[in-house]
C-alpha positions in Angstrom: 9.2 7.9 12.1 7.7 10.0 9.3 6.3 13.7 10.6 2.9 14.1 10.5 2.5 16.0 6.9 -0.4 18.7 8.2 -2.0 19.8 11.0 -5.6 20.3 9.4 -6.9 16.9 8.5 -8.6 16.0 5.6 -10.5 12.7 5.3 -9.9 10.5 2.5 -10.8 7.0 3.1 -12.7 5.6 5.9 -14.9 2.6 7.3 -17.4 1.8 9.5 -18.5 -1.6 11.2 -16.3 -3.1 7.7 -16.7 -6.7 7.8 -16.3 -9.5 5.4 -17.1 -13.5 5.9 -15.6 -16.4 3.7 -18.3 -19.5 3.8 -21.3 -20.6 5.9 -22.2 -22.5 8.7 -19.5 -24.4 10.0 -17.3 -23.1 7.5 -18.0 -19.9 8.3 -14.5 -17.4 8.9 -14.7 -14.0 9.8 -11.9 -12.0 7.9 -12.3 -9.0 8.7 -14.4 -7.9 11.7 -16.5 -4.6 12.2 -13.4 -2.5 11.8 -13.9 1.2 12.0 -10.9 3.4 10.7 -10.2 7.2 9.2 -7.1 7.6 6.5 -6.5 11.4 6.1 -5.5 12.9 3.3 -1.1 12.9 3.2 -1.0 10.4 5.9 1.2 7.9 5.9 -0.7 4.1 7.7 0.6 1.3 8.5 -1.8 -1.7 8.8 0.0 -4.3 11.2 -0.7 -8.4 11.4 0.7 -11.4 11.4 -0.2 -13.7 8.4 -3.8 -14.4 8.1 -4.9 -11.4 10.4 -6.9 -10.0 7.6 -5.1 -7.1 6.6 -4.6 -8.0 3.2 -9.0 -9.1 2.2 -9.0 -5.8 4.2 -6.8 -4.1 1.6 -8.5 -6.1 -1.2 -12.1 -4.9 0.0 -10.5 -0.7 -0.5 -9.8 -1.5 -3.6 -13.1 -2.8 -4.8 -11.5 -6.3 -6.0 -13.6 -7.4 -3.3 -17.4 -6.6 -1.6 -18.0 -6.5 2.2 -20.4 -8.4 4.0 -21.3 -5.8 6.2 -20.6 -1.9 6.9 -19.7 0.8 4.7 -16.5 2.2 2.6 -16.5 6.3 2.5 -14.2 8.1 0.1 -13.4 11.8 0.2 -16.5 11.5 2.5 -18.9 10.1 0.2 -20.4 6.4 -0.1 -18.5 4.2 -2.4 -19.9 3.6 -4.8 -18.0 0.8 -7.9 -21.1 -1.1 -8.8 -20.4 -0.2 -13.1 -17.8 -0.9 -14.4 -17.5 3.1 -15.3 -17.5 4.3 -11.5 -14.9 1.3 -11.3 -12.7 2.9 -13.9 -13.0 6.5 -12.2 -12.4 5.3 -8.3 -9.0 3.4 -9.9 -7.6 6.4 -10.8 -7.9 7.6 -7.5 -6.4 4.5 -5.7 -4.0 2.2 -6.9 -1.3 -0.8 -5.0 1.7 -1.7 -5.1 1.4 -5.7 -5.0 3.5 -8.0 -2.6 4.4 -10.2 -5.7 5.7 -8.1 -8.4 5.8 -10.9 -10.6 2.2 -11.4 -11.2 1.5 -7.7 -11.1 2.6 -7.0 -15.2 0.6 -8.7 -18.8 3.6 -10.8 -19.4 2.9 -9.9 -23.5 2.9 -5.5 -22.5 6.5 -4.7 -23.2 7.9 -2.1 -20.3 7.2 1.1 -22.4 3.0 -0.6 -22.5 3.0 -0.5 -18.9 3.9 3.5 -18.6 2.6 4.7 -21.6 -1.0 3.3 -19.9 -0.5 5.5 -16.7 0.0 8.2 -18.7 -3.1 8.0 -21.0 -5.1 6.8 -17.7 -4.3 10.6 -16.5 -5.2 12.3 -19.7 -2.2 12.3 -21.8 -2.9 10.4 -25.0 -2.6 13.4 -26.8 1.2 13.9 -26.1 3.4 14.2 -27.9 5.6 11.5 -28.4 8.6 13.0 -27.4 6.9 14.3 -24.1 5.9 11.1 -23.4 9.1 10.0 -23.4 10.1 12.7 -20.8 7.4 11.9 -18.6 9.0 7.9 -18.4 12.8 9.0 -18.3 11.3 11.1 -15.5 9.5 8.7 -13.5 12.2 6.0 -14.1 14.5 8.4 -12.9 12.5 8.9 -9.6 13.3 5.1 -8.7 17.0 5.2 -9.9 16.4 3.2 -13.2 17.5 4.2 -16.9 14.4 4.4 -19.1 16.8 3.7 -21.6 18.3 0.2 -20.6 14.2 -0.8 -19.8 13.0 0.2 -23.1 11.3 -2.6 -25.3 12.0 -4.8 -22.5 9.4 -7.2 -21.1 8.8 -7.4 -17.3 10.1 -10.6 -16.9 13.5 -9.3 -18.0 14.1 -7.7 -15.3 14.8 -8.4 -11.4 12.7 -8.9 -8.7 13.7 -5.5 -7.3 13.7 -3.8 -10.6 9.7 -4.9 -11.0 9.1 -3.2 -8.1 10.9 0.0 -8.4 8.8 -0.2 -11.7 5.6 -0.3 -10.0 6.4 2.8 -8.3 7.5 4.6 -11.0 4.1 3.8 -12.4 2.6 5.1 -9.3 4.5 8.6 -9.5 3.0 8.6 -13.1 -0.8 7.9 -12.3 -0.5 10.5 -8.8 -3.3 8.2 -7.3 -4.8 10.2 -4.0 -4.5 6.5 -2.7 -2.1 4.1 -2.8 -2.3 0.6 -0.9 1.3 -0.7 -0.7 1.4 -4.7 0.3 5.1 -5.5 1.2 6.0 -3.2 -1.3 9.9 -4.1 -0.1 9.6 -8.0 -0.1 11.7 -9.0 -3.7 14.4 -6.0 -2.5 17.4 -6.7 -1.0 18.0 -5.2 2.4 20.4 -2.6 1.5 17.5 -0.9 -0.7 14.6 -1.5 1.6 15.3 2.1 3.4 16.0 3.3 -0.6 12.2 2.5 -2.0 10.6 3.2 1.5 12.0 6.7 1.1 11.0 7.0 -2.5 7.0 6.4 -1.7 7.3 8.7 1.5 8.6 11.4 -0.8 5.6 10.7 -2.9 3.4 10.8 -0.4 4.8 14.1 0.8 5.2 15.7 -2.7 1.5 14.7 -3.7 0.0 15.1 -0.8 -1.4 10.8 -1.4 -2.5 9.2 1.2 -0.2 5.6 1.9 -1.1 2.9 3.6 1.5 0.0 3.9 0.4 -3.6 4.7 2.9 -5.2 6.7 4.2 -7.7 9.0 7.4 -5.8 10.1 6.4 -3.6 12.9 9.9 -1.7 12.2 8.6 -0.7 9.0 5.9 0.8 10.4 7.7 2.7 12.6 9.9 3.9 10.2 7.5 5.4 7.7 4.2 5.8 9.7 1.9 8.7 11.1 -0.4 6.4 12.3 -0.4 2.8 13.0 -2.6 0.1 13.4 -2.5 -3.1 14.8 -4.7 -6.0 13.4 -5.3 -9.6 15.0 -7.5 -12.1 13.4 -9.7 -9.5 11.7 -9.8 -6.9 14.6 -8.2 -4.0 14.8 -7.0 -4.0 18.6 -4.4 -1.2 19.1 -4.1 2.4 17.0 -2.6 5.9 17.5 0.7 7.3 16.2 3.3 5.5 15.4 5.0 6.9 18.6 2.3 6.2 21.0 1.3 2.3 19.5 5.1 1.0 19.2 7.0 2.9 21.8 4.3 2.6 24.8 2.0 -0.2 23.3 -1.3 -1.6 25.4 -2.5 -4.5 24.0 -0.7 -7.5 24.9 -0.3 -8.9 21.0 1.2 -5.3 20.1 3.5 -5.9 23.1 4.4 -9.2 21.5 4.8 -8.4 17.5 7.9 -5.9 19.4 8.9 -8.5 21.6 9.0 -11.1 18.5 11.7 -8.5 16.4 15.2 -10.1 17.2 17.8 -7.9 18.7 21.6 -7.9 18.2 22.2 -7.1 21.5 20.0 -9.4 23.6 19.4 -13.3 23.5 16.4 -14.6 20.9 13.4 -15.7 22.8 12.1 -18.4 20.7 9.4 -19.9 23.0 7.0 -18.0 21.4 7.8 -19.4 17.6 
């Protein structure tokens, strides 16, 4: 479990009574539902749920791709406001995601060196030189164990799965966001890696001092990377604390249960409840 980065707390993105609703009437689905929550700066969250608990439209609604229904988004305690396209522009430099499918993260026509010359004019460096910005992406390939040299006037869809993601980071550690909303950020990388990435966005994290919050189905995750965790069923947040306190002594019954569903080498499955 990650250590908590600092023992004054800072807050950097919070919400009260958030809430959004898909459709009227009988069609009506609550999403999200009057969650209240308070991301510190440096901390490292996991955001826990099954499929269809409403952690991702939660995730969506942070970053402004989508508008609540009800409540109130804060960031570094103020009001968001993203209702230009300017203050848009200027709260996306401050928060930024790594996407569950890398695939349809990249403009399959922007060739590799596109996609990181971009972060680096997004954080005032058009002026560079051109050698310099050719430092900055060796340097930020290099953070994710990939040769700038063998990506170079590549297109995304070269690559692998795994590769597109450890290029999204990379992008990341270019653009130093004070947010970063990571959705499965490990789902196209092969188990052996998973640990790999994980430890490269924690190091980021710690480094910057960015706040990280993971959206994830995989409780062990959580625990592995996490401060503080919370637990999300169908558009609720029913259970939060540290990561020690929520996974290792858990009180709600579906917290209980998300544990209970991880298979263990060393006991018999349960599959009654699948």
């Amino acid at each position: 479990m990650a250590e908590i980065r600092s023992l004054e707390k800072k807050s950097c993105l919070s919400g009260s009574g958030l809430t959004k609703v898909f459709g009227f009437g009988n069609q009506k689905t609550v999403a999200v539902d009057h969650v209240d929550f308070n991301f510190y700066e440096g901390e490292v969250v996991s955001i826990v749920g099954e499929s269809g608990s409403g952690k991702t439209t939660l995730a969506k609604m942070l970053l402004g791709l989508i508008s609540s229904t009800e409540g109130e988004i804060y960031f570094q305690g103020k009001k968001l406001d993203i209702r230009t396209q300017r203050k848009k522009r200027e709260y996306w430099k401050n928060i930024q995601a790594i996407f569950q499918d890398p695939f349809s993260s990249y403009n399959i026509f922007n060739k590799i060196d596109s996609v990181l010359l971009d972060c680096i004019h997004m954080r005032g460096g058009r002026k560079f030189s051109h050698a310099k910005k050719v430092e900055l992406m060796i340097e930020a390939c290099s953070f994710v164990n990939l040769k700038f040299e063998e990506l170079t006037n590549k297109y995304p869809f070269e690559l692998s799965g795994g590769q597109m993601q450890r290029l999204m980071i990379a992008r990341i550690f270019l653009l130093k966001p004070q947010v970063l909303l990571a959705d499965e950020p490990t789902s196209m990388i092969d188990a052996s890696s998973r640990a790999t990435i994980l430890d490269y966005l924690t190091k980021l994290s710690k480094e910057t001092g960015m706040t990280t919050i993971f959206i994830t189905h995989d409780i062990g995750l959580a625990y592995y990377v996490s401060d503080t965790v919370y637990i999300m069923e169908r558009g609720k947040f029913v259970e939060s604390g540290s990561a020690d306190a929520v996974i290792l002594t858990p009180k709600e019954p579906y917290t209980q249960r998300l544990i209970n569903d991880v298979p263990k080498i060393y006991e018999a499955w349960d599959l009654s409840t699948v």
